[in-house]
C-alpha positions as CSV (number, residue, x, y, z in Angstrom):
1,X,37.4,-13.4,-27.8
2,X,38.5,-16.6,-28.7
3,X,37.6,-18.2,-25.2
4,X,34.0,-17.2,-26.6
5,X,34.8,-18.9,-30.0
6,X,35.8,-22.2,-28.5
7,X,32.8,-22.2,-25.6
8,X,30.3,-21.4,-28.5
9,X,31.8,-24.0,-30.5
10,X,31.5,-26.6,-27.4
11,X,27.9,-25.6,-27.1
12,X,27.3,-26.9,-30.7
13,X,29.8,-29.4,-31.0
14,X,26.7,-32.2,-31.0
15,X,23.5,-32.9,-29.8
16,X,24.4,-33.8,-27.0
17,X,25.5,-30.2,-25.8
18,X,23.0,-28.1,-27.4
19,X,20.5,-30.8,-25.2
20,X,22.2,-29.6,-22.2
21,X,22.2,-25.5,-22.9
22,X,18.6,-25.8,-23.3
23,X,17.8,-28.0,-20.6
24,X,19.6,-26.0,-18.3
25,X,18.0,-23.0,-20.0
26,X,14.5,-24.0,-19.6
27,X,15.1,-24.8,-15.7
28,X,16.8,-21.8,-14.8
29,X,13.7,-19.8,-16.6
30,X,11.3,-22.8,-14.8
31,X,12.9,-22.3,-11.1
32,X,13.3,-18.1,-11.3
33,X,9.5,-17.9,-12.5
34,X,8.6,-20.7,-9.5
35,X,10.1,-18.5,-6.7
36,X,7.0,-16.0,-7.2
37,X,4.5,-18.6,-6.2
38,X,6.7,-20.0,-3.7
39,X,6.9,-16.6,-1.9
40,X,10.8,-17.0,-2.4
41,X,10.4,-13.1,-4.3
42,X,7.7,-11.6,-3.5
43,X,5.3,-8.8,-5.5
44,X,4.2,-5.8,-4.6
45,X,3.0,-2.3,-6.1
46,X,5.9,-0.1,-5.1
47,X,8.7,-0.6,-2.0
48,X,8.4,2.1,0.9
49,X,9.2,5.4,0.6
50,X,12.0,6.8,2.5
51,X,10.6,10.4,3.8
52,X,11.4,13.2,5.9
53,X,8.4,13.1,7.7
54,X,5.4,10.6,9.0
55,X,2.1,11.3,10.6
56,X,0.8,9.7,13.6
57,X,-2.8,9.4,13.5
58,X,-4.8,9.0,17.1
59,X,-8.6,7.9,17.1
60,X,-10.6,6.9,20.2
61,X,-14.0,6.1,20.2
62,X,-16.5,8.2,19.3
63,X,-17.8,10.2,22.6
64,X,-13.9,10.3,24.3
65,X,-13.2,14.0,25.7
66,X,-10.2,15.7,24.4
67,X,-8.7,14.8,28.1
68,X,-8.6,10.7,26.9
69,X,-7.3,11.9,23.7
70,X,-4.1,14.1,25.3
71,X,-3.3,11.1,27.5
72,X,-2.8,8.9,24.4
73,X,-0.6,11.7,22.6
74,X,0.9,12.2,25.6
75,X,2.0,8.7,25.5
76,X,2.9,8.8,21.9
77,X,5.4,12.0,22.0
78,X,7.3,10.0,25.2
79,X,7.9,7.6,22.5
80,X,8.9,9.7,19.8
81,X,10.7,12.1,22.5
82,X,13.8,9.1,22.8
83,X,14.2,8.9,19.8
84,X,17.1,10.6,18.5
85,X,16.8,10.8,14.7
86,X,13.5,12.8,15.4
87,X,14.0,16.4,15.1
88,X,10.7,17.5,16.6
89,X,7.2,16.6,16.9
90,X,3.8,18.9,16.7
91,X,0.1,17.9,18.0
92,X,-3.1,18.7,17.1
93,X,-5.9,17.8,19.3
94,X,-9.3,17.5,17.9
95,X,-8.3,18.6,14.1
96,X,-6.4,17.0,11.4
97,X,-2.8,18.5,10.9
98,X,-2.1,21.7,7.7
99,X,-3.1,18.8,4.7
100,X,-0.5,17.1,2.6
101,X,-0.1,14.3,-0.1
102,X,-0.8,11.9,2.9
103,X,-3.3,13.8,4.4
104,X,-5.7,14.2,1.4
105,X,-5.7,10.8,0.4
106,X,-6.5,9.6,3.7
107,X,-9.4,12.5,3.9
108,X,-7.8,13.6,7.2
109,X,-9.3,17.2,6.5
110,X,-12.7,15.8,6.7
111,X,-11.8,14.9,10.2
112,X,-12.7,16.6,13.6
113,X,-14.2,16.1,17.0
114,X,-12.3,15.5,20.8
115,X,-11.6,11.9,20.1
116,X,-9.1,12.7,17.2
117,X,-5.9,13.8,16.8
118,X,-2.7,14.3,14.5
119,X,1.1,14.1,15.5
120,X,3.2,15.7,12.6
121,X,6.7,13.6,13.2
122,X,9.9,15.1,11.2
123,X,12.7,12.8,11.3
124,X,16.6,14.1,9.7
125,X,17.5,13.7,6.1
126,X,17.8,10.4,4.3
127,X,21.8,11.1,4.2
128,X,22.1,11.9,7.6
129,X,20.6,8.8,9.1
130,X,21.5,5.0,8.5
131,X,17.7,3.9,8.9
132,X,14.7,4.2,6.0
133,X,11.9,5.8,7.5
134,X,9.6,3.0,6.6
135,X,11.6,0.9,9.0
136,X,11.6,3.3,11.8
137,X,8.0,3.5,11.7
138,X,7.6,-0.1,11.4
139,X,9.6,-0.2,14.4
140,X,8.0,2.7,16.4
141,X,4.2,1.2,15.9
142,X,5.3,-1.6,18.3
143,X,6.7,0.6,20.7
144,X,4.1,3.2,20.6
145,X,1.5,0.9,20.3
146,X,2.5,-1.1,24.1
147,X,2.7,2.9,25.7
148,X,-0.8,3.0,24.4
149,X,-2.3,-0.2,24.9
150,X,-1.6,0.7,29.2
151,X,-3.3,4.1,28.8
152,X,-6.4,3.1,26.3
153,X,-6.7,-0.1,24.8
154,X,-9.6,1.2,22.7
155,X,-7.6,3.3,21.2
156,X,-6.5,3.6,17.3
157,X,-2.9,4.2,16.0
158,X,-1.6,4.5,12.5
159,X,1.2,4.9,10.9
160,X,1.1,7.4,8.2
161,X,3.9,8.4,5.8
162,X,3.9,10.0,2.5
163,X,2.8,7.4,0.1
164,X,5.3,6.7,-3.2
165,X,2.9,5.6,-5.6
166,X,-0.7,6.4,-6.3
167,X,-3.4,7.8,-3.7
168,X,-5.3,5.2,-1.9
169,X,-7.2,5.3,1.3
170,X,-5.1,1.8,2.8
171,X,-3.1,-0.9,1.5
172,X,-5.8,-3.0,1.8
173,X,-9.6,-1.7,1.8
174,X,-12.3,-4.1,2.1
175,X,-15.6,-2.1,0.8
176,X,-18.8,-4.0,1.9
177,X,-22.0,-3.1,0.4
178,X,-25.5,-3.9,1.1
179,X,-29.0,-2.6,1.3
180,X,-29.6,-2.9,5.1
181,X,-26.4,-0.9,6.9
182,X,-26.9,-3.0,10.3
183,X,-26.0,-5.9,8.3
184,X,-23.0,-4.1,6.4
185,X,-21.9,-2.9,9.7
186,X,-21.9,-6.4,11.7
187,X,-20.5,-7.9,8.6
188,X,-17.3,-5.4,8.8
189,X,-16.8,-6.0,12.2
190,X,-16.2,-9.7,11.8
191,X,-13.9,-8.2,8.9
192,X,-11.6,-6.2,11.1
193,X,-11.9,-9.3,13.6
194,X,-9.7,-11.5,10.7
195,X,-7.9,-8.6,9.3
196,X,-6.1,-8.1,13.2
197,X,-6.0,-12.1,12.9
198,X,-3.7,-12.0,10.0
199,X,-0.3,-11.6,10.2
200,X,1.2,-8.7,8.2
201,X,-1.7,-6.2,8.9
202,X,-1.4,-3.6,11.1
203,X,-3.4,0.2,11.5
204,X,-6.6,-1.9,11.0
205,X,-10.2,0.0,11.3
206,X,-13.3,1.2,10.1
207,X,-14.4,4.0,8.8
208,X,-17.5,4.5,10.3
209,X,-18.8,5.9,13.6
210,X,-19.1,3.8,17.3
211,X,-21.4,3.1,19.3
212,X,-22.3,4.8,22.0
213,X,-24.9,6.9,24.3
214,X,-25.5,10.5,24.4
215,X,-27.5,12.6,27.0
216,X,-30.2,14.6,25.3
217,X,-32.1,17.4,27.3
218,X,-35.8,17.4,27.5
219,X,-37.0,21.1,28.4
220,X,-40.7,21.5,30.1
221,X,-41.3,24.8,28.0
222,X,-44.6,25.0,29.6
223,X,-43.0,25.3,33.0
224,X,-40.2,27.8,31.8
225,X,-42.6,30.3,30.1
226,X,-44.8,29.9,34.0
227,X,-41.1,31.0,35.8
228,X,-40.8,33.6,33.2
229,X,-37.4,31.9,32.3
230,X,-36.3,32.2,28.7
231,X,-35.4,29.4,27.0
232,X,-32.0,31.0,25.8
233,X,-30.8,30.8,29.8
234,X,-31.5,27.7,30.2
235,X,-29.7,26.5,26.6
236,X,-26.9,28.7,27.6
237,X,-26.6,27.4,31.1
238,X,-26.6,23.6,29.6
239,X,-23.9,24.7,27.3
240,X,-21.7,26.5,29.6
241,X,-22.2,23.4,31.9
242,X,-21.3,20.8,29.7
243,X,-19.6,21.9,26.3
244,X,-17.9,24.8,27.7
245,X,-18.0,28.3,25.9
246,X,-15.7,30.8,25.4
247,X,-16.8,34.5,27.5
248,X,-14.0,36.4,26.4
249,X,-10.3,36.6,24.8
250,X,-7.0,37.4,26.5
251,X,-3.6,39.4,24.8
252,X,-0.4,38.2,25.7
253,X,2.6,39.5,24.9
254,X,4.3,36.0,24.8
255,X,2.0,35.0,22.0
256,X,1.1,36.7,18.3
257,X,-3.0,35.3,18.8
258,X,-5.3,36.3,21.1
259,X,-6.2,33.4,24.0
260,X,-9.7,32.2,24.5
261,X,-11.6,32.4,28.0
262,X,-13.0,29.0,28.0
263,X,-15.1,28.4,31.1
264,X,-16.8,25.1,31.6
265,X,-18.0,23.9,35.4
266,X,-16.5,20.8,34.8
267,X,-15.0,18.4,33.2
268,X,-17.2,16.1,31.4
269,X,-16.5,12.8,33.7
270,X,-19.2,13.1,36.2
271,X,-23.1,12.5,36.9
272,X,-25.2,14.3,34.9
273,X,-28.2,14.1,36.5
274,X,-26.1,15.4,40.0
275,X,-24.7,18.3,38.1
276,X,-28.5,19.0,37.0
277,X,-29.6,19.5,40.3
278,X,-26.8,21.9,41.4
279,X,-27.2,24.2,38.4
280,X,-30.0,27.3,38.6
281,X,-31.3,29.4,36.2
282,X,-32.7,32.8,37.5
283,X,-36.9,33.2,37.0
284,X,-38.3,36.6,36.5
285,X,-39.0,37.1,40.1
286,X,-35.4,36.9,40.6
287,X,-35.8,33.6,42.6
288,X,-33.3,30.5,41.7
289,X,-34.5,28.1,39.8
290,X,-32.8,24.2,39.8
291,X,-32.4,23.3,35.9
292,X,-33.4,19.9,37.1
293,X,-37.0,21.3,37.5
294,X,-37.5,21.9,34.5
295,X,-35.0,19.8,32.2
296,X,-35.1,16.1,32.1
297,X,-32.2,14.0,31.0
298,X,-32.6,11.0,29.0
299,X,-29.9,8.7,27.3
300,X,-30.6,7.8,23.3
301,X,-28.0,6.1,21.1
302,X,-25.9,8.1,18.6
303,X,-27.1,8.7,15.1
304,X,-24.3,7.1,12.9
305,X,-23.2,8.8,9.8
306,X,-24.1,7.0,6.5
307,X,-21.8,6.1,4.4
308,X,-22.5,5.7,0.6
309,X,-20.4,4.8,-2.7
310,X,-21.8,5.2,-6.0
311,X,-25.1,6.0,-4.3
312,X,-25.0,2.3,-2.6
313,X,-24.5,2.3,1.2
314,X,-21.3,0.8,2.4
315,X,-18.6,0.7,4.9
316,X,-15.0,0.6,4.3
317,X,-12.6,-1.9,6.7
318,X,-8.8,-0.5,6.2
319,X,-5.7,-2.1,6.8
320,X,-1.9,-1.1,6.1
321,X,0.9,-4.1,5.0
322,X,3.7,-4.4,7.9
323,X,6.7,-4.1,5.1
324,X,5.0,-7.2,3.4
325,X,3.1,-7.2,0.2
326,X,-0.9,-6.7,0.0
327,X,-1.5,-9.9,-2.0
328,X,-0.2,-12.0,0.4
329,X,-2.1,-11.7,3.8
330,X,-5.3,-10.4,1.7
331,X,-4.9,-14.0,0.1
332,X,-5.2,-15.4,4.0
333,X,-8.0,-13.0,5.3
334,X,-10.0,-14.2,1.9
335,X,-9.3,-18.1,2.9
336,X,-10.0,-17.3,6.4
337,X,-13.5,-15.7,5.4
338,X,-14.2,-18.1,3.0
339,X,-13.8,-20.6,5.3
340,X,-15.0,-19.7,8.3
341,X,-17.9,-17.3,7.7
342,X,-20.4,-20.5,6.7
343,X,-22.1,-20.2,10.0
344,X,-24.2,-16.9,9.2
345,X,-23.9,-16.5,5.1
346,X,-23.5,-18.3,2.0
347,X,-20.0,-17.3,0.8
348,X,-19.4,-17.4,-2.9
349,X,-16.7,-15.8,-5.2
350,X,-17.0,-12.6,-7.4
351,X,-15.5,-11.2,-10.4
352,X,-11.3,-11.2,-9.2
353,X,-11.0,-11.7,-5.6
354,X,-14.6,-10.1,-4.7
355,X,-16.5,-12.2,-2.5
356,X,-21.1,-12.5,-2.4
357,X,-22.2,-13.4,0.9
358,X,-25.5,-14.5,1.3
359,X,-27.4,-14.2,4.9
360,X,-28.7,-17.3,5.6
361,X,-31.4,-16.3,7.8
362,X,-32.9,-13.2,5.8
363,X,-31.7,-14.0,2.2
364,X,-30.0,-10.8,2.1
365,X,-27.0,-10.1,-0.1
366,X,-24.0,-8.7,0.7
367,X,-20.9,-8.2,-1.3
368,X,-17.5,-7.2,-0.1
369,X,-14.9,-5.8,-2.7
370,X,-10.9,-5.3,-2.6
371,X,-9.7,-2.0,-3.2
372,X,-6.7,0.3,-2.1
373,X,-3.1,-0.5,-2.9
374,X,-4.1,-3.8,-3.9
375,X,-6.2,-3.1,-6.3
376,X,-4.0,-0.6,-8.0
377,X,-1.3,-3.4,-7.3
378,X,-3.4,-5.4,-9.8
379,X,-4.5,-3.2,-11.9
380,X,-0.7,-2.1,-12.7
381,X,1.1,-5.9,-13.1
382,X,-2.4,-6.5,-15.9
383,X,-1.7,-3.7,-17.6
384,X,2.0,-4.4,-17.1
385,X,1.7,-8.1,-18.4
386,X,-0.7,-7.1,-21.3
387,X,2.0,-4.3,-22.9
388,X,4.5,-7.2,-22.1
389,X,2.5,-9.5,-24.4
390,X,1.6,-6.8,-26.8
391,X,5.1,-5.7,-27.1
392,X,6.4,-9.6,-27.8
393,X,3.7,-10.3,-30.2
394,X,4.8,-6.8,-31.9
395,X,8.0,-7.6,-32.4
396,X,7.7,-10.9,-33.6
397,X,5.7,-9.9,-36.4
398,X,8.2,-6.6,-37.0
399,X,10.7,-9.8,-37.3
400,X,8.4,-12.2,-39.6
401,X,8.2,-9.4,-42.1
402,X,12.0,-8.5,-41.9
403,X,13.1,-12.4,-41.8
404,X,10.0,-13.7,-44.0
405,X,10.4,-16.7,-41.7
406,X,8.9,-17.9,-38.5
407,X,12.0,-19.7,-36.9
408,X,14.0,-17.2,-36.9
409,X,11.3,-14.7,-35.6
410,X,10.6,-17.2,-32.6
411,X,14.2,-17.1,-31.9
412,X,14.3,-13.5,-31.3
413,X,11.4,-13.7,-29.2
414,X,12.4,-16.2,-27.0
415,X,16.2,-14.5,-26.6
416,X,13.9,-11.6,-25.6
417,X,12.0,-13.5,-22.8
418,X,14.8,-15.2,-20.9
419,X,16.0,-11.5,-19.6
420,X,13.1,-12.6,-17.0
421,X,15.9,-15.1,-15.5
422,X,18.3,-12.4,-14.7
423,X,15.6,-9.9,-13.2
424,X,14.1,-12.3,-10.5
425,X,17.4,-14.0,-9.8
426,X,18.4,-10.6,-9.3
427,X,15.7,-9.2,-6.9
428,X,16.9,-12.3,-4.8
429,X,20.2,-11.4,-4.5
430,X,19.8,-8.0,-3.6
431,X,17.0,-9.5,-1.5
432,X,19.1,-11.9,0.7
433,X,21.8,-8.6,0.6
434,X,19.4,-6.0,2.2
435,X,18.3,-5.4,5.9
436,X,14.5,-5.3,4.3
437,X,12.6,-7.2,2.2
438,X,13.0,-6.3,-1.5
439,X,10.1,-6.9,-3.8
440,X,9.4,-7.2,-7.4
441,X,7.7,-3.9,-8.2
442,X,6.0,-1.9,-10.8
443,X,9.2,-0.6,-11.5
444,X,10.9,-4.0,-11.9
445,X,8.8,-5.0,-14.6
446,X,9.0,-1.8,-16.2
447,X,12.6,-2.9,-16.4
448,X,11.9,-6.3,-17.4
449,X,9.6,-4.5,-20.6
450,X,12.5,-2.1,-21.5
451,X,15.5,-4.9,-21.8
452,X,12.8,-6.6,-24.5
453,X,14.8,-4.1,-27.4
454,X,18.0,-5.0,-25.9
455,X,17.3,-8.8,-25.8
456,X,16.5,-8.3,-29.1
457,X,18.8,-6.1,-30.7
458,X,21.7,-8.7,-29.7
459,X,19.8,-11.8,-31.4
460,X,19.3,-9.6,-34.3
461,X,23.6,-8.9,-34.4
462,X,24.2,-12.5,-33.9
463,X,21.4,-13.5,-36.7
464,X,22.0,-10.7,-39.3
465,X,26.1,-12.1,-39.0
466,X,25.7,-15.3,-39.1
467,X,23.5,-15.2,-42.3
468,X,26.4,-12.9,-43.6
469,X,28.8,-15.2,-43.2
470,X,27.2,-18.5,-44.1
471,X,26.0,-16.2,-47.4
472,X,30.2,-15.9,-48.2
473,X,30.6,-20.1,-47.8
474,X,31.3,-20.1,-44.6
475,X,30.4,-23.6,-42.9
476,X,27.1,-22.7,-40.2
477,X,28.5,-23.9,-36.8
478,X,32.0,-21.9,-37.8
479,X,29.7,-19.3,-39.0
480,X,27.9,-19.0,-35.3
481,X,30.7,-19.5,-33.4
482,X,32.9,-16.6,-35.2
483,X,29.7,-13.8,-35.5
484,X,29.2,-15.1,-31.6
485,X,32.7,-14.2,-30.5
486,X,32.8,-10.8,-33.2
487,X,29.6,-9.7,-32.0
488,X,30.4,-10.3,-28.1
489,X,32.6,-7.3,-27.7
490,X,29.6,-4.5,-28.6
491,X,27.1,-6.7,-27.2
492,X,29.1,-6.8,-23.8
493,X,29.8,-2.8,-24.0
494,X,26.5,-2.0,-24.6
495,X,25.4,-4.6,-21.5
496,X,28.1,-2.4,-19.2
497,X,27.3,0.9,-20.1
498,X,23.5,0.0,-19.0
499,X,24.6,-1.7,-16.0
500,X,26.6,1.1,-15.0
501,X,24.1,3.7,-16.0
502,X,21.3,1.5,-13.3
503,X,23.4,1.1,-10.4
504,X,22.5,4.8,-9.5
505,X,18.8,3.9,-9.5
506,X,19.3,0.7,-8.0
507,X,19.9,2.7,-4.3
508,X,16.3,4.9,-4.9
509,X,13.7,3.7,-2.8
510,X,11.0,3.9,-5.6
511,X,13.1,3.1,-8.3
512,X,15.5,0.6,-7.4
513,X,13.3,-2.0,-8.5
514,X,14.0,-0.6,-12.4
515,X,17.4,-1.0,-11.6
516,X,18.3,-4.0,-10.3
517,X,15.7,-5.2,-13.5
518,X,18.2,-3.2,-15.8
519,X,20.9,-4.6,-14.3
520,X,20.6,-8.5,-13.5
521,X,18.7,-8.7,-16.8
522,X,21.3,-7.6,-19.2
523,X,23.5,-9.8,-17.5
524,X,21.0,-12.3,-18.6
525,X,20.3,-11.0,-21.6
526,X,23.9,-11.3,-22.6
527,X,24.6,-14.7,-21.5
528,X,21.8,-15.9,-23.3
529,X,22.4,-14.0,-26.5
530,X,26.2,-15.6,-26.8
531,X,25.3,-19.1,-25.8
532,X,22.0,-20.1,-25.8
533,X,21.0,-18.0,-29.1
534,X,24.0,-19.8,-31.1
535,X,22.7,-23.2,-29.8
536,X,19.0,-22.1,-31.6
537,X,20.0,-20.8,-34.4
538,X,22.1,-24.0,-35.3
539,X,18.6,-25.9,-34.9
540,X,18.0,-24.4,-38.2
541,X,18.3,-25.4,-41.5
542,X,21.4,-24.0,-43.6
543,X,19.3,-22.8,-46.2
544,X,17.3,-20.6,-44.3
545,X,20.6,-18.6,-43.5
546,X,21.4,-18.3,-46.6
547,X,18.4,-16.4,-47.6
């Protein structure tokens, strides 16, 4: 240890020195805190999680026959089909898939009809493949997404895996609310418009129902009750025409479930009003009766659900992150909105990143609000940052009342704080090291709060030595430099026991942000404990060490 000794000593040989250990100090803290804002490390809730298993979702707009819909899973299991980390692949058509984690958050249960379906994707094990899940489905939206454009652009695909942190509906969820839902509604589609503007967002929609027409049947009941026809055969007629019914079930030997009869004249892409006049109904008097004789056909828009959120009526604009934070491109869409949406509303800023828009033209108010991943995203780094704070402030006092004096308090603190060096240094090494990006998560500054006691528990050796030593006669910079180059031995043990304990948790997908946190910032902890804490607690006086 006495390369220590003699390093320690240079340190605090003169002014000079201890100018330049600072200096360098404060940039290195300066520069690692400046990469956040510079997009050089970037933030986000929690990393990807590496599954078993993903979920493709399929939506078409509303009024699509099942037939539109099996074309475009059709063309989505050719995809998955050459793929050969995918073990196998199961569709449902018109109904949402047995529900899971994934499914409930994303209220897939609540969904049925012909234009929807679910493609349940299981990939190998983790161990037996060399690519994340996250990244093949990254990689598989683009593919599947080209097969699909050539067989219905208007189609919907997403993306949906097994989320690792807490249930949200989307990454990012733009919630607009209002009191007139034809102006909610116009004001999310030039939502979605700059959300599939903005780079990083993919699986972008709303959840809310499309426009489009419908037949409805107009029966002369008068007439039918003349034919003696009941209105039943007619109904029926119309429903085995057009909607199909099932007459009667089949048993097969080849399957454990008995198979439906569905009979239906034809399929649903033709002339209604032709297929009216070809269809009869039999009148009392056994004579044939053309249905359209006595039903009319007339086409009405669709009745679109509303949607409501703490009794207010809203519609919700979802988008998922393309392995990129939320912040970032919700930062751009808000600009972008800001900037640009002048033409029809007054646009002025909420509580956080919430936005009021005013119509110009009817004075009516609008407000769109941020929620999903994002919002937990900032919800989680507040209450992060506040226990950060809380603990600091904690354990300055716990030191004030051990110490009796403030300089020595506010050198443990600010041993404790420079661990922060170390952690985003680190997450940009193992950033540039990695085939993905690797962000600063939840988990990383859950690290960063747990290597406060460790940050501190060094200053305390080296402050608590020092003041026995001075105490005995010793001179104070020999004093430093010897309890430095004791005290280095158990300060670096303790520093590779962690570091060796973390490297298993710096390979989990969820966790490895705790890790490389535990790791990079003990590192950082321990250089600044043996060289910049000696060069601090020589900037006190002599007599407050002997105390």
């Amino acid at each position: 240890m006495n390369s220590i000794n003699n390093l320690v000593h240079l340190c605090i040989k003169n002014k000079k020195n201890k100018t330049i250990v600072l200096l360098v100090t404060l940039f290195a803290f300066l520069f690692s805190v400046y990469l956040l804002p510079l997009e050089i490390v970037k933030a986000k809730m929690l990393p990807g999680k590496d599954s078993n298993t993903f979920t493709v979702y399929v939506d078409l707009p509303t009024g699509s026959s099942i037939y539109q819909t099996k074309k475009v899973t059709d063309g989505v299991v050719s995809v998955l089909q050459k793929e050969k980390e995918v073990l196998d692949s199961e569709v449902f058509l018109g109904t949402s898939s047995p529900l899971d984690f994934a499914g409930l958050v994303k209220m897939s249960g609540l969904k049925s009809g012909e234009n929807f379906a679910e493609i349940v994707v299981n990939i190998l094990k983790k161990h037996d493949r060399e690519e994340p899940s996250f990244l093949m489905a990254q990689r598989l939206r683009i593919e599947i997404n080209k097969v699909v454009e050539k067989i219905n652009p208007n189609a919907t695909i997403k993306m949906v895996e097994p989320p690792a942190g807490p249930p949200v509906l989307a990454a990012i969820v733009a919630e607009i609310y209002g009191d007139n839902y034809n102006s909610i509604e116009k004001l999310a589609k030039r939502v979605e418009k700059v959300f599939k503007k903005t780079d990083g967002l993919v699986d972008i929609d709303i959840i809310g129902d499309d426009d489009y027409e419908k037949y409805e049947y107009i029966l002369d009941y008068e007439k039918i009750k003349r034919l003696g026809i009941t209105v039943n055969s007619v109904t029926d007629l119309l429903e085995t025409a057009f909607n199909g019914k099932v007459i009667n079930t089949k048993n097969s030997s080849k399957y454990s479930t008995q198979i439906d009869l569905f009979v239906r004249t034809k399929q649903r892409d033709f002339d209604v009003e032709n297929a009216l006049s070809s269809l009869k109904v039999k009148s009392s008097n056994g004579n044939l009766v053309p249905l359209v004789s006595i039903v009319k056909v007339k086409k009405v828009k669709n009745e679109k659900t509303i949607y409501s959120k703490d009794l207010k009526p809203m519609l919700n604009v979802v988008a998922e992150t393309d392995m990129v934070s939320q912040i970032y491109p919700l930062l751009d869409a808000r600009t972008f909105i800001k900037e640009n949406f002048g033409d029809e509303y007054e646009v002025t800023s909420a509580n956080m990143l919430n936005l009021w828009l005013t119509d110009k033209k009817t004075g009516e108010k609008l407000k769109l609000v941020w929620d999903g991943e994002l919002k937990v995203t900032l919800d989680t780094f507040r209450d992060l940052g506040g226990a950060f704070i809380a603990a600091l402030v904690l354990i300055f006092l716990l030191m004030v009342v051990y110490y009796r004096n403030f300089a020595l308090s506010g050198i443990v603190l600010l041993s404790s704080f420079l661990s922060i060096i170390g952690v985003i240094f680190g997450h940009l090494f193992v950033d540039i090291v990695t085939t993905h990006t690797f962000f600063l998560t939840a988990t990383s500054l859950i690290g960063f709060i747990a290597l406060i006691g460790i940050s501190s528990r060094n200053a305390l050796l080296l402050i608590d030595f020092t003041k026995h030593l001075v105490a005995t006669g010793i001179e104070k910079k020999e004093a430093i430099a010897t309890s430095a180059s004791i005290r280095a031995k158990p300060i670096i043990l303790t520093a590779a026991s962690i570091i060796l304990a973390s490297i298993l948790l710096a390979n989990d997908a969820v966790f490895g942000g705790l890790g490389v946190s535990l790791i990079f910032g003990t590192v950082a902890a321990v250089i600044a404990s043996i060289f910049v804490v000696p060069v601090l607690i020589d900037n006190i006086d002599e007599s407050v060490l002997r105390d």
